[in-house]
N, C-alpha and C positions, 0 to 999 in steps of 0.2 A: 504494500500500500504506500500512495507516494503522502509526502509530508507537503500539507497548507502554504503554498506561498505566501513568502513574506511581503507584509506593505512594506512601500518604499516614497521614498521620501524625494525620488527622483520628477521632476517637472514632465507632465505628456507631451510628447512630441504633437507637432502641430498636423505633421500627417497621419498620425494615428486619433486624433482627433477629428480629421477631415474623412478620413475612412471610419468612422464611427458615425457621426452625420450621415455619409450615403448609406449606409450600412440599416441606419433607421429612417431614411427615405424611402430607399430601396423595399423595407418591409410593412413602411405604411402604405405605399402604393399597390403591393402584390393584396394586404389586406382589404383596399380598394375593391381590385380587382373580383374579392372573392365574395362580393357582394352584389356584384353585377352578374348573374347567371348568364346572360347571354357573351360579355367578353369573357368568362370564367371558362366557359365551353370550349372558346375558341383557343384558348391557353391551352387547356388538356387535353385539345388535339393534338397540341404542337409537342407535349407533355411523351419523355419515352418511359421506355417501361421501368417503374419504382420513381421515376419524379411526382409530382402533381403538379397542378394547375398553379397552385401559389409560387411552388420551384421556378417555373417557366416564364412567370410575370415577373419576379424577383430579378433574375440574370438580363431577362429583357430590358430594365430600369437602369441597370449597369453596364450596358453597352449600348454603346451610339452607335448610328449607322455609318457606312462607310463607300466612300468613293471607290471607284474603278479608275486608276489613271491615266489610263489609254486610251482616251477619251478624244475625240477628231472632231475640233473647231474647224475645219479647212471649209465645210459646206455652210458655212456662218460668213455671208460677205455681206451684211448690214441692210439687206432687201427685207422689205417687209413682205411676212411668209416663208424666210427663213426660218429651218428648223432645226434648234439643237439640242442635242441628245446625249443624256448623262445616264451612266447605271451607275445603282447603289442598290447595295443589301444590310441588311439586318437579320440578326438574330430570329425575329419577329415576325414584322411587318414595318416596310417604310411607309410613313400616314401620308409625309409631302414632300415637294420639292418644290421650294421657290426659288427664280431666278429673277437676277438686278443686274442691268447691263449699265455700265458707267462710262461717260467718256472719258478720254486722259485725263482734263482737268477736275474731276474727281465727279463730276454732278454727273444724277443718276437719268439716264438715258428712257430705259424702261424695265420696270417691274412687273411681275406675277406669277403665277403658278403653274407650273409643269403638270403633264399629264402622265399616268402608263399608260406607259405601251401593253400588249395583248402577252410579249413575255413575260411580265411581271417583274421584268428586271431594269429595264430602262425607262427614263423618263424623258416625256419631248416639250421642249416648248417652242411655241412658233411666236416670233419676232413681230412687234404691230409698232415698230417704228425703226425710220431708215435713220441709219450709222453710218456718217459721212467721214469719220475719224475712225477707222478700223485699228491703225495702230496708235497702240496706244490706250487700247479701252480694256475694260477689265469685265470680265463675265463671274458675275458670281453666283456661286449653288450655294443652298441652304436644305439638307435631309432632315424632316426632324419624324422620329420614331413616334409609336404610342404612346409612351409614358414621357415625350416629352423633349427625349434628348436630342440635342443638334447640332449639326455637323457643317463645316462652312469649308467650300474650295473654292479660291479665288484662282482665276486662269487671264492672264496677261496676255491678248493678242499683240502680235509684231508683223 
């Protein structure tokens, strides 16, 4: 039998504080989750065998979703009805994907929301205004998960 750790008199580290906070986010959201029968279902599908529905929300909560970065801005030449196209996955479920096109001098050209595509893996948005400064402008994606988390790639055209 092992003997009672001793208190200490040592100051918590601030990351271990910080990973204490997600840690009780993390399990008030899964407890969210387990109130909602209808997203609780769709958890413990995704749920293998010996997890549960709460496991499934939990890890979801702590990972953000994630770029592809082989991603081809070449069909993006600033025409309205341009279409560009970003994959991202999750753990989960990715909920969205906004895009913010910005010129050089930093002001925002045009914003709004991407669609999926029928893979469920890419997302498109079509451009509803012309970009007379291609180089120089900045494309930005925004992934954010169900429970919230979100994820930012900013892409520099030249």
């Amino acid at each position: 039998m092992a003997n009672r750790p001793r208190p200490t008199s040592k100051p918590v580290k601030a990351i271990s504080l910080e990973n204490r906070a997600r840690f009780t986010r993390a399990s008030a959201y899964a407890s969210g989750v387990m109130n909602d029968p209808v997203l609780k279902a769709e958890y413990q599908l995704e749920a293998k065998i010996g997890q549960s529905a709460f496991n499934v929300a939990f890890t979801d909560y702590q990972k953000s979703p994630e770029f592809y970065e082989n991603m081809d801005l070449a069909s993006y030449t600033g025409t309205i009805g341009d279409e560009i196209a970003v994959s991202v996955i999750d753990d989960f479920r990715v909920e969205s994907v906004g895009v913010e096109i910005k010129k050089p001098d930093g002001s925002t050209l045009e914003q709004g929301a991407a669609v999926q595509a029928d893979n469920q893996l890419d997302w498109v948005y079509t451009v509803t205004a012309v970009n007379t400064e291609l180089p120089g402008s900045r494309i930005i994606f925004t992934a954010t998960d169900l429970p919230g988390n979100k994820t930012l790639l900013e892409k520099l055209l030249v």
